[in-house]
Backbone as CSV, one residue per row, in Angstrom:
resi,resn,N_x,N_y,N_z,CA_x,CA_y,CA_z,C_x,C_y,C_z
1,UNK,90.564,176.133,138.910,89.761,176.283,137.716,90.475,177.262,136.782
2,UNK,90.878,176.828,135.951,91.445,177.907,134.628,90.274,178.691,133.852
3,UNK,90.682,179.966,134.067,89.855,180.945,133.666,90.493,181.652,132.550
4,UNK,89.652,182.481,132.202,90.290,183.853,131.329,89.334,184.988,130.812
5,UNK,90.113,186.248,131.222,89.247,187.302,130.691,89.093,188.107,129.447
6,UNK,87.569,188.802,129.431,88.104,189.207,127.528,89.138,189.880,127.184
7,UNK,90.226,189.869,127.785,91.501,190.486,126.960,92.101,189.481,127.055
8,UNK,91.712,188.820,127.094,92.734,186.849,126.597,93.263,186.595,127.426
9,UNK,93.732,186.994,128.801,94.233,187.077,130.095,94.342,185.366,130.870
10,UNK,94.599,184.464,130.482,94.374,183.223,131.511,95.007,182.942,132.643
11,UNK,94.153,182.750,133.858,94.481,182.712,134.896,93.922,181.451,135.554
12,UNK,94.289,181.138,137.152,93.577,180.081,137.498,92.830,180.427,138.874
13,UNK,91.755,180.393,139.031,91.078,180.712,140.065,90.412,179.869,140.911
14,UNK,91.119,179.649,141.984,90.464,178.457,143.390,89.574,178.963,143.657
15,UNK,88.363,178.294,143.563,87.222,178.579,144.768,87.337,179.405,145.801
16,UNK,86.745,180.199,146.068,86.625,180.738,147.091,86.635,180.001,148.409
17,UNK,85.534,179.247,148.431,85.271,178.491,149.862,85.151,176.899,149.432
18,UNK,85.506,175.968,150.171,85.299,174.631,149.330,83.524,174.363,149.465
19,UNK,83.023,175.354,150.192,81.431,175.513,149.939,80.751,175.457,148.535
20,UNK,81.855,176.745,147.910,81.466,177.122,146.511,81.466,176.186,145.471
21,UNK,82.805,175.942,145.755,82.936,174.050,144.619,81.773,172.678,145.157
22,UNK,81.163,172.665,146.288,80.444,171.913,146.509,79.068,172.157,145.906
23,UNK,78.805,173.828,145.823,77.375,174.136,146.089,77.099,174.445,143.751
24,UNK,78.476,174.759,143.655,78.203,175.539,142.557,78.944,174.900,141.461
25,UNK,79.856,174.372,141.766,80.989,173.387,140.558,80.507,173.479,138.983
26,UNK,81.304,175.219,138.858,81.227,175.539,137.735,82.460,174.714,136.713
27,UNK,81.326,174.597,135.394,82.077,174.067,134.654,82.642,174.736,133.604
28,UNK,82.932,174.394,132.378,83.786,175.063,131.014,82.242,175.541,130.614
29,UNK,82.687,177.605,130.338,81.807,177.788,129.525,80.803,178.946,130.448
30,UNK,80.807,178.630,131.914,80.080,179.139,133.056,80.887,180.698,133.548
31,UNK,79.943,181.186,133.222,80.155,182.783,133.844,80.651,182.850,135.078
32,UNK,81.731,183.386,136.208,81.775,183.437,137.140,82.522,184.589,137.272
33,UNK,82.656,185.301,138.731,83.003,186.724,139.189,83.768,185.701,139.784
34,UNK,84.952,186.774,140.547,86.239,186.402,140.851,86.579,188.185,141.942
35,UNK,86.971,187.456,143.171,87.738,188.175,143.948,89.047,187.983,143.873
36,UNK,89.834,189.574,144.125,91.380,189.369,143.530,92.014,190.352,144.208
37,UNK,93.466,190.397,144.347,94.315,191.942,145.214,94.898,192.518,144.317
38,UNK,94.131,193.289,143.410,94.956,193.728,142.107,95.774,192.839,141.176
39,UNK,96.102,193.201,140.226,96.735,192.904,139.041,98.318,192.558,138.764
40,UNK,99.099,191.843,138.284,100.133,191.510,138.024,100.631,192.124,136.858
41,UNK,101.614,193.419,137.210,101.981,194.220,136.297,102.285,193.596,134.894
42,UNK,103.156,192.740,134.785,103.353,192.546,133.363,102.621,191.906,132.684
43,UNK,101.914,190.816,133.324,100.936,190.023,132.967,99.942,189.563,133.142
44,UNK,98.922,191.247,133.483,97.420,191.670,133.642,96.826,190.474,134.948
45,UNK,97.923,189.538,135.243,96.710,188.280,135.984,96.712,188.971,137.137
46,UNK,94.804,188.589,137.351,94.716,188.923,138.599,95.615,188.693,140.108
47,UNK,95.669,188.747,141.015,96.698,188.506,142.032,95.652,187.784,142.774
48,UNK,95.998,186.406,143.275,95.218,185.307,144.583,93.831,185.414,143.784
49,UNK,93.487,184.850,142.454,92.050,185.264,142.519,91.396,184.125,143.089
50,UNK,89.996,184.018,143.390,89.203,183.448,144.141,87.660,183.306,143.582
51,UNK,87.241,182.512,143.282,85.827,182.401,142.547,85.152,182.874,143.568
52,UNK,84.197,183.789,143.434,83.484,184.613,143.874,81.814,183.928,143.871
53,UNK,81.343,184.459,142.639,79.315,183.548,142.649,79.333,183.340,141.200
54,UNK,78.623,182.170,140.958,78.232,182.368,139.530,77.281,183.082,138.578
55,UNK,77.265,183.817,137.741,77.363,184.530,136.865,75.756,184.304,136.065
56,UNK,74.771,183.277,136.300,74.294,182.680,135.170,73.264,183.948,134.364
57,UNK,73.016,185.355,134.948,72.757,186.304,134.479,73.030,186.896,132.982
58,UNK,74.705,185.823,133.349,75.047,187.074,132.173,75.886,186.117,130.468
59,UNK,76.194,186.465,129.750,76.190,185.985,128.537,77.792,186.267,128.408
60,UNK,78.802,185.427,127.844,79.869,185.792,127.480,79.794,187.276,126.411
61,UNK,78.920,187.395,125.744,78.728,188.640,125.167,78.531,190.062,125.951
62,UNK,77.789,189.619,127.126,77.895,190.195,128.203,78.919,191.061,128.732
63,UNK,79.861,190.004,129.180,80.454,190.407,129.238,81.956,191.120,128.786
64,UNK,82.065,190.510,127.723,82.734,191.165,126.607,82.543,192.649,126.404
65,UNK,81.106,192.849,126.346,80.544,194.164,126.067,81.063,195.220,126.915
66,UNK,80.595,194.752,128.509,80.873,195.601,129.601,82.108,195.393,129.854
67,UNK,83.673,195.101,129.451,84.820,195.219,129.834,84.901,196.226,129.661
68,UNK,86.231,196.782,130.737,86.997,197.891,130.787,88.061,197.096,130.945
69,UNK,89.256,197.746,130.206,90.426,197.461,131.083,91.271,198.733,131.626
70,UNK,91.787,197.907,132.920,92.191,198.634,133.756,93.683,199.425,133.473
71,UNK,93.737,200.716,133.349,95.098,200.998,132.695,95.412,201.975,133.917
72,UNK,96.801,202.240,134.307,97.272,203.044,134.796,96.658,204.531,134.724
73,UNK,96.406,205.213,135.698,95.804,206.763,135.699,96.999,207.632,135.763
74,UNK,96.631,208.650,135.652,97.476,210.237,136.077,97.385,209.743,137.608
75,UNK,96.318,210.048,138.265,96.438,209.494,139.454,97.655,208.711,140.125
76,UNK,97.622,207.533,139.443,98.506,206.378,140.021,100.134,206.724,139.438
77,UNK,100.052,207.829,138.338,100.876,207.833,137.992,101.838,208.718,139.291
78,UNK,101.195,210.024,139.680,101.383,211.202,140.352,101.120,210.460,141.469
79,UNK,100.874,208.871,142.303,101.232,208.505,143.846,102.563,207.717,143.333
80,UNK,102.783,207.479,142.272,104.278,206.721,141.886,105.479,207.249,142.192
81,UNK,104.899,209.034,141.800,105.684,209.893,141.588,106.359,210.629,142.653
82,UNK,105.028,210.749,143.878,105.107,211.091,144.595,106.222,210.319,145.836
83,UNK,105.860,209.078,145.817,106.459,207.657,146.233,107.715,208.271,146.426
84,UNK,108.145,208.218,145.320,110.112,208.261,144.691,110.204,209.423,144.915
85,UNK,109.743,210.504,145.027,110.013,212.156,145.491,110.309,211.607,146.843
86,UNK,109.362,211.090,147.734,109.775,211.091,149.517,110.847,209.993,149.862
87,UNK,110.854,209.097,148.910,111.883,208.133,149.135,113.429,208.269,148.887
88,UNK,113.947,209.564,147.926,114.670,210.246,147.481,115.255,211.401,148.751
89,UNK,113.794,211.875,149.346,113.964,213.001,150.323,114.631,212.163,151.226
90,UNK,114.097,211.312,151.616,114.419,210.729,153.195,115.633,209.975,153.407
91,UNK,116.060,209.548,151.783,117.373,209.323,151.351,118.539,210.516,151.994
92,UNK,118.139,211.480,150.888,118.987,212.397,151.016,119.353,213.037,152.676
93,UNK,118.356,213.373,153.361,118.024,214.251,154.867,119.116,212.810,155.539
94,UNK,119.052,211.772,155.144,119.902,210.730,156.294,121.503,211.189,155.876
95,UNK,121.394,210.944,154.503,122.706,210.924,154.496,123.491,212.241,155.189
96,UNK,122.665,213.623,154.531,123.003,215.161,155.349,123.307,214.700,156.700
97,UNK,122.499,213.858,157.693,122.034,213.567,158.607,123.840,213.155,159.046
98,UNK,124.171,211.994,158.346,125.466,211.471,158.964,126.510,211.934,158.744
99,UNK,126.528,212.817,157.516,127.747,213.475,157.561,127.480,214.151,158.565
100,UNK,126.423,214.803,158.833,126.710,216.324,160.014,127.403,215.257,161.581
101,UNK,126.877,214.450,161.239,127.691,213.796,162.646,128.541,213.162,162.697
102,UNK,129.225,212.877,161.434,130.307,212.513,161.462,131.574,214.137,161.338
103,UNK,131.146,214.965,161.162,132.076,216.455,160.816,131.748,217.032,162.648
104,UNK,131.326,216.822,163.107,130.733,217.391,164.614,131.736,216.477,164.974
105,UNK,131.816,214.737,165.323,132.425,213.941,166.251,134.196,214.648,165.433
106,UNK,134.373,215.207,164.003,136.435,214.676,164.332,136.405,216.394,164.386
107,UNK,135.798,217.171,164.632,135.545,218.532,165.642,136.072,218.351,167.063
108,UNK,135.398,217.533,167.352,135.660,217.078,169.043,136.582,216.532,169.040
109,UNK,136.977,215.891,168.076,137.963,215.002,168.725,139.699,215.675,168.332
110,UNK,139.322,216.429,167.056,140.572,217.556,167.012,140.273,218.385,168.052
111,UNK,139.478,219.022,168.730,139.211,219.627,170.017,140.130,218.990,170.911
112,UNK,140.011,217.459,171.184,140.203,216.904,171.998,141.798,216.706,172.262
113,UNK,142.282,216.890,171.014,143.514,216.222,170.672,144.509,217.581,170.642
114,UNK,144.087,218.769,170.010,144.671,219.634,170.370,144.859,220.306,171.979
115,UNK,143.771,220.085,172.545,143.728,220.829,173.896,144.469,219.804,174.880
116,UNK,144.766,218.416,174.967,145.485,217.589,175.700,146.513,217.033,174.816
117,UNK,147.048,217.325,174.053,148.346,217.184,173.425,148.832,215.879,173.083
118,UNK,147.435,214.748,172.576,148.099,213.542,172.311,148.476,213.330,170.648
């Protein structure tokens, strides 16, 4: 079912259950809620959406009225941030990580090479 939300957004949304298309077979024009896994960064569409129940409560004015759209927070900004801070750390601590064992093994092995004379 091709949908779209009041920020002009068109998307296509399968039924939820083939129950729903049996019981409810909304048509052009019909209010419906929609289950989804977040948003598609560049192009607001919902992600897997899924027709949810129909709507007949409410009025395209309705819902127009009550939109929000969803914008990035400080929040989400500062777990982004945070993200690339530990991903950077754990970067860095490996690499420290292999040099130190690679400067330890030609230790030993100039150890090795000086003390048996090959």
């Amino acid at each position: 079912m091709s949908s779209h939300r009041p920020n002009g957004v068109r998307f296509t949304a399968a039924p939820g259950t083939s129950e729903f298309a049996k019981r409810w077979n909304p048509k052009k024009g019909d209010i419906v809620s929609y289950k989804h896994h977040g948003f598609l960064v560049k192009s607001k569409k919902p992600k897997l959406a899924a027709l949810y129940r129909m709507r007949p409560d409410l009025t395209w004015a309705d819902v127009v009225s009550n939109w929000k759209d969803q914008k990035l927070t400080a929040a989400g900004v500062f777990v982004v941030v945070v993200v690339v801070v530990v991903v950077v750390v754990v970067v860095v601590v490996v690499v420290v990580v292999v040099v130190v064992v690679v400067v330890i093994a030609c230790c030993f092995l100039i150890l090795y090479v000086t003390q048996h004379g090959h």
